[in-house]
N, C-alpha and C positions, 0 to 999 in steps of 0.2 A: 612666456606667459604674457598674455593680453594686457591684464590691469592686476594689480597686487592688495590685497585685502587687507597690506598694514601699511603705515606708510613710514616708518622709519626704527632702522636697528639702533638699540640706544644699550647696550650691551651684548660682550659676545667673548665667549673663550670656546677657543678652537677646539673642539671635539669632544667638548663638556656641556655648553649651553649656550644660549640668547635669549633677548629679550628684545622686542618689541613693543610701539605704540599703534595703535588705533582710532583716531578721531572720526568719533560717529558724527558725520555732517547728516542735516533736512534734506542738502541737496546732492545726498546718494542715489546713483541710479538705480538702486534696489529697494530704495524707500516712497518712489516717485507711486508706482501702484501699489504699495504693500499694505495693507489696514490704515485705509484714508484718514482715520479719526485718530489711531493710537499707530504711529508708526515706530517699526520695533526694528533692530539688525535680527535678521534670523537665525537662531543658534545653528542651523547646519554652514550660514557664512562664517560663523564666528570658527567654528572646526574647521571651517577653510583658509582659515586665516592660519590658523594654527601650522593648520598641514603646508602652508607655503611657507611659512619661517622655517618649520622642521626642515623643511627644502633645502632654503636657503642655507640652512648652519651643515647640511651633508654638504650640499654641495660647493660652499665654502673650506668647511673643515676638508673636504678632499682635494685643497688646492687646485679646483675647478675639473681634476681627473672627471668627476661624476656628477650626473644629475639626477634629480632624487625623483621620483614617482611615486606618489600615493596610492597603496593598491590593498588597504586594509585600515579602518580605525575601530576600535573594540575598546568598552567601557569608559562609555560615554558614559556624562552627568552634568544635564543642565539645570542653572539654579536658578535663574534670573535672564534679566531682557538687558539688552544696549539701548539706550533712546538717543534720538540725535543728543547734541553736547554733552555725551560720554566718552571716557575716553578710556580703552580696552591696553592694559599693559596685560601683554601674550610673554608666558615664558616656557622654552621648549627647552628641555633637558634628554640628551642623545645617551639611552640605553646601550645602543649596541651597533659596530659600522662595521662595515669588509667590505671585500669586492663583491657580494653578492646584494646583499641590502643593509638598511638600516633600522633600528626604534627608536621612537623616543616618545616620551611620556609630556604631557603639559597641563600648564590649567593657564585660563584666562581670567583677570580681575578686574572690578570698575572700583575706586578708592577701598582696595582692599578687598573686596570682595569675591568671592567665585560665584560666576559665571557661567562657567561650560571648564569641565577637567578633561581630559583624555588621558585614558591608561596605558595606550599603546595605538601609534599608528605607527603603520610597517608599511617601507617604501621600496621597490626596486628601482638598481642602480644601470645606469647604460652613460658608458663610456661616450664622455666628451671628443670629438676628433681634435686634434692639434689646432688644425685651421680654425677652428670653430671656440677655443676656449676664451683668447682675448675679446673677442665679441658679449659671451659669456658673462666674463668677468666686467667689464665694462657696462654692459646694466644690472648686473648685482651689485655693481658699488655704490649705484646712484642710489640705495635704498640704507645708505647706511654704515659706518664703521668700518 
């Protein structure tokens, strides 16, 4: 992944859930042209935020075996906006994991608040190579826990 839409895992149990933070900065590069006057994170980043923690906790909880792919998110609900100096606590809770894919369900919050929920995003799995998992793991750790 390029750049990461949370920037640190501040809880996590393995094959049950995580949580994340989100510090909405001015100087996001998504906020740089986004509505000059009122800039906002846009609730499809914020689902994207989501959908990379979900990631992260497959593809953690799978002992780095798999990496998670986003290939469906259904029942969505957004309530509200991020402005910069918000700060988005993401929590994903993992429905269902195998060797074929994953669910999990979330919602995002700003002091308590919902945000943007997800009912279900469904990710397919593709086996990590050997060679390739310490690499892996070595910048999924730098994100946390």
């Amino acid at each position: 992944m390029r750049f990461y839409l949370f920037d640190r895992v501040i809880g996590f149990e393995p094959g049950r859930e995580a949580t994340a933070v989100k510090n909405v900065s001015i100087q996001e590069e998504f906020l740089t042209d986004h509505y000059e006057r009122f800039p906002v994170m846009p609730a499809p980043l914020i689902v994207e935020s989501i959908a990379q923690l979900g990631g992260w906790m497959v593809t953690v909880s799978s002992k780095y075996r798999y990496l998670a792919v986003m290939v469906m998110a259904r029942d969505i609900e957004v309530r509200g906006d991020a402005l910069p100096g918000d700060q988005i606590v993401i929590q994903v809770r993992l429905e269902d994991l195998n060797e074929y894919g994953a669910r999990i369900s979330s919602v995002a919050t700003i002091d308590g608040r919902p945000v943007v929920s997800v009912g279900v995003i469904t990710y397919v799995l593709y086996e990590i190579p050997l060679t390739e998992r310490g690499p892996v793991q070595l910048q999924y750790s730098r994100l946390g826990i």
